[in-house]
N, C-alpha and C positions, 0 to 999 in steps of 0.2 A: 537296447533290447533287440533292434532289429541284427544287429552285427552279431549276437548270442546267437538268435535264429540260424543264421544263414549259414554261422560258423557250427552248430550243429547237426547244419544239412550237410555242410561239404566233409566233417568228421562221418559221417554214415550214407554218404552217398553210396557204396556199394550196399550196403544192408540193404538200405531204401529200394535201391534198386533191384534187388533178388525179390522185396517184399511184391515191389511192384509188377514182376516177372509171376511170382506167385499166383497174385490175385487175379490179374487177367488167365494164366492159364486154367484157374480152378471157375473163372465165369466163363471161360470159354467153354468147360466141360459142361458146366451145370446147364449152359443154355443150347448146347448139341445134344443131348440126352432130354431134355423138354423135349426141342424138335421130334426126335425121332421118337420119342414114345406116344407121341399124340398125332403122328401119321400115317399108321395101318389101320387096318378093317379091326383089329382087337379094341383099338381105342372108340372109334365111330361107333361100334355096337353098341356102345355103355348106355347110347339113348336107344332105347328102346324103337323109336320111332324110325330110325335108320334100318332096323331088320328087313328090309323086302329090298333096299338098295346093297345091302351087302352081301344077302343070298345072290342076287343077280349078277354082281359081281363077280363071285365063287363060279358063278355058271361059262361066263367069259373068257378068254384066251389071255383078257390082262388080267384075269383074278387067277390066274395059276391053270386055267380048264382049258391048256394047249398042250401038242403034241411035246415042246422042251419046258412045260412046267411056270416059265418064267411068271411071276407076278409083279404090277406096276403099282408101286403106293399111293394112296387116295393123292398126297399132295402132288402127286408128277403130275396128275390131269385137272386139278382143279387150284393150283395155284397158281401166281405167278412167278416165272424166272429171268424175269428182266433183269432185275438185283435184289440183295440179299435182304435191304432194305424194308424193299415193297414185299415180298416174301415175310416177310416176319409181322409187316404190319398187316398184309390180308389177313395172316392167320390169327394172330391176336383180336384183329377186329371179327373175322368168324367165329372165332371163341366165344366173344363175353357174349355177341347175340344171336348163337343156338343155345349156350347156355342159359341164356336167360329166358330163352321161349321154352326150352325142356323143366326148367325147372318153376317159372314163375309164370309162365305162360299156356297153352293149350294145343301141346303139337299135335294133338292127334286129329285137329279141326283143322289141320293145314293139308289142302287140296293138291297132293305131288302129281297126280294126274295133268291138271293145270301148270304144273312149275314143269313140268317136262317140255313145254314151248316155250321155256326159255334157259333150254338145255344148252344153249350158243353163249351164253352169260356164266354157265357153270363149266363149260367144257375147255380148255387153252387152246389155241393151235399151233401157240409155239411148243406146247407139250408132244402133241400128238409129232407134229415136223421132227423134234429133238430126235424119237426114235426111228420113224419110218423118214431118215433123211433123203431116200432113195422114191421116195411116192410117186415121181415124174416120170421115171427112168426103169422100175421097176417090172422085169417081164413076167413075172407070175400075177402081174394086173392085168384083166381081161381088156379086151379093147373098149367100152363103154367103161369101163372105168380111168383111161386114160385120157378118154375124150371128157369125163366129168373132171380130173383132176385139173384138165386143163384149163377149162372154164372156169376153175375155181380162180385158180391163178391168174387169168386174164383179168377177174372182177376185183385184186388187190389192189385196195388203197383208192376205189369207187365207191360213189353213195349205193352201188348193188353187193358190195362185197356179202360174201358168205361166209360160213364156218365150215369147218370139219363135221358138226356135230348136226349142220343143217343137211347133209346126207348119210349120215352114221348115225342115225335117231338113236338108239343104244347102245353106243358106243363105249365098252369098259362094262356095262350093265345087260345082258344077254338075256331076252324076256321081259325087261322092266317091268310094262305095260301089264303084264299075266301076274306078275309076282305082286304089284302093289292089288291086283284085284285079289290075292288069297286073301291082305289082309284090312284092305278097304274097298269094297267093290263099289266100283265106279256105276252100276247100273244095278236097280231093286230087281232086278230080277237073279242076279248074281248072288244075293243074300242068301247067305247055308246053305249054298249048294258049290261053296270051293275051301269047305272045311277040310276036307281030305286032304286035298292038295296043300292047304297052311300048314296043316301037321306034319305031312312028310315033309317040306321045304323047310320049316325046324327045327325036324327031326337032325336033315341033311347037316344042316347049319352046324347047330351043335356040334355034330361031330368034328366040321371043318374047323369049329376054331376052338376045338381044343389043343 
């Protein structure tokens, strides 16, 4: 039985092996296309709750609101790119649980005002370093910001180290702070009186991601 087997493989070892070429090429497609369709602002809008981080976004230089247009995808700044591994497992693991707070949970009782100080936990810096690989060396940084880079880089790999994002408070998100108040206002006295401003930022949205 086992010599039928094996004499079976080594008669179709090329068929086998085209099969084999097949199937990996057609998972390789099917799971770059997951990737990439579940990594822009089109997909993240789908919660509803995401609207005031993706307006603010659109408002930014990474959301496309600079002088050459360039846009950076949600996953450049909030994943990891150590390897492809940890990449696929962050995102799957943020998957099933914003999915499961959008759909079986209560995101609209979730306080982003608060989750904004720990904008250092959602922000990369290997993200941010990938593009601006020049941050040290760079002469269009004013001088106080060359003395802050430095610091920064002094405090790697110490119990003080910092982030990018612990001086970049909105960093990728332009406004943040205004834009979660149109449509949760952080303070009672803010209530109905930044209805205009929800509407038009809406308004805006809409059209952006048509």
């Amino acid at each position: 039985m086992i010599k039928k087997i094996f004499l079976i493989i080594k008669n179709n070892i090329l068929l086998m092996g085209l099969v084999g070429i097949l199937i990996g090429l057609l998972s390789s497609w099917v799971l770059y296309e997951g990737l990439h369709r579940t990594s822009d602002d089109k997909f993240c809008i789908v919660c509803h709750e995401m609207k005031p981080m993706v307006a603010a976004y659109h408002n930014d230089v990474h959301g496309g609101n600079g002088k050459v247009g360039i846009k950076v995808s949600c996953v450049t700044c909030h994943l990891p790119h150590d390897n492809v591994i940890a990449y696929i497992a962050t995102k799957a693991r943020n998957g099933v649980v914003e999915g499961a707070i959008h759909f079986f949970g209560n995101p609209d009782a979730i306080n982003w005002q608060a989750n904004r100080a720990n904008r250092a936990h959602f922000v990369r810096d290997e993200a941010c370093a990938g593009c601006h690989t020049n941050y040290k060396t760079n002469d269009a940084i004013s001088e106080k910001g060359h003395k802050m880079h430095a610091h920064y880089a002094s405090l790697k790999g110490t119990d003080k180290e910092i982030s990018c994002a612990s001086c970049h408070i909105e960093v990728g998100h332009k406004g943040l702070r205004s834009m979660l108040n149109y449509y949760k206002p952080e303070y009672e006295f803010y209530k109905g009186k930044l209805d205009k401003q929800k509407d038009e930022a809406e308004k805006k949205l809409a059209e952006e991601m048509k």
